[in-house]
C-alpha positions as CSV (number, residue, x, y, z in Angstrom):
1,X,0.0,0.0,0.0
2,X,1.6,3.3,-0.7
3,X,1.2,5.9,1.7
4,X,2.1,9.7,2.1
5,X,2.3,10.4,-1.9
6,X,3.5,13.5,-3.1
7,X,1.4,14.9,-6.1
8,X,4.4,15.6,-8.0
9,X,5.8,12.0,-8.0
10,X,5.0,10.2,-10.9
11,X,4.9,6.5,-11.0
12,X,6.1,3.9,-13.7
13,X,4.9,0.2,-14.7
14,X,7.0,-1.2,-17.1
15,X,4.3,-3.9,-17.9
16,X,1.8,-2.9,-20.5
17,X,-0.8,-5.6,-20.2
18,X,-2.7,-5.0,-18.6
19,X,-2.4,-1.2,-18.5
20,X,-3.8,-0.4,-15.4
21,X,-2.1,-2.2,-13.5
22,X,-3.0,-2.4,-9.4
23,X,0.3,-0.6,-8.5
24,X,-0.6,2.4,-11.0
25,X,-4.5,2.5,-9.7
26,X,-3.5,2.6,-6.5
27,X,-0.4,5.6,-7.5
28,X,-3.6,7.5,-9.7
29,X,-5.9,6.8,-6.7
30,X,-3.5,8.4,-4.3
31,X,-2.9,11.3,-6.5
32,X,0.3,10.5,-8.3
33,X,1.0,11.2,-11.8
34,X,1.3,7.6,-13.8
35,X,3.3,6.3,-16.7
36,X,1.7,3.0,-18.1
37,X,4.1,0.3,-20.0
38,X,2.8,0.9,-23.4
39,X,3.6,4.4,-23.1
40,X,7.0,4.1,-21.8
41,X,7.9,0.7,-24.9
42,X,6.4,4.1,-27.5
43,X,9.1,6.5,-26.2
44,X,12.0,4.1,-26.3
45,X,11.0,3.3,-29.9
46,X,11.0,6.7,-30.9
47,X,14.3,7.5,-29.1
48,X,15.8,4.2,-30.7
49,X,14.7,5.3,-34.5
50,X,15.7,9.1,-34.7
51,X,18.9,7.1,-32.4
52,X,19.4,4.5,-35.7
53,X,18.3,6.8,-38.5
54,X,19.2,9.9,-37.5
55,X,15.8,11.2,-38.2
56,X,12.7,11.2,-36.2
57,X,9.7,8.7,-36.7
58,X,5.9,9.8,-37.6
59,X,4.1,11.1,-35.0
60,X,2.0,9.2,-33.2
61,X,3.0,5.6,-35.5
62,X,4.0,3.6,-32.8
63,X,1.3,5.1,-30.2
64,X,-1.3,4.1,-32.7
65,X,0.3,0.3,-33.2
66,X,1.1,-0.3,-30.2
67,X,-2.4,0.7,-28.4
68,X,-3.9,-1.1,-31.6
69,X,-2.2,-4.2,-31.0
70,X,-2.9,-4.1,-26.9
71,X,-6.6,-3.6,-27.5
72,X,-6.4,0.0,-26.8
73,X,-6.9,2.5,-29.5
């Protein structure tokens, strides 16, 4: 159980299915800011394509397959 949470923290789940998971309903419920698994898997993708092509990728590509392929968008 988390106690005592500070509105600016924000909390992370790496796992992305489900998205919601217990730890970051309970961080949301408490009042913390949350950063779901899917979310954080989009950013690294982006980072590691403008990284490997030197350019960066289409906005919102990998948000919109990744959510598609979990079910969620």
């Amino acid at each position: 159980r988390l106690v005592g949470m500070n509105p600016s923290l924000v909390v992370m789940d790496t796992v992305y299915r489900p998205l919601e998971t217990p730890l970051l309903a309970a961080a949301r419920g408490l009042g913390a800011r949350t950063l779901d698994g899917a979310t954080m898997f989009v950013r690294q993708a982006q980072a590691q394509f403008a990284l490997w092509t030197g350019s960066p990728p289409e906005v919102g590509l990998y948000e919109r397959l990744v959510r598609a392929r979990l079910g969620g968008g």
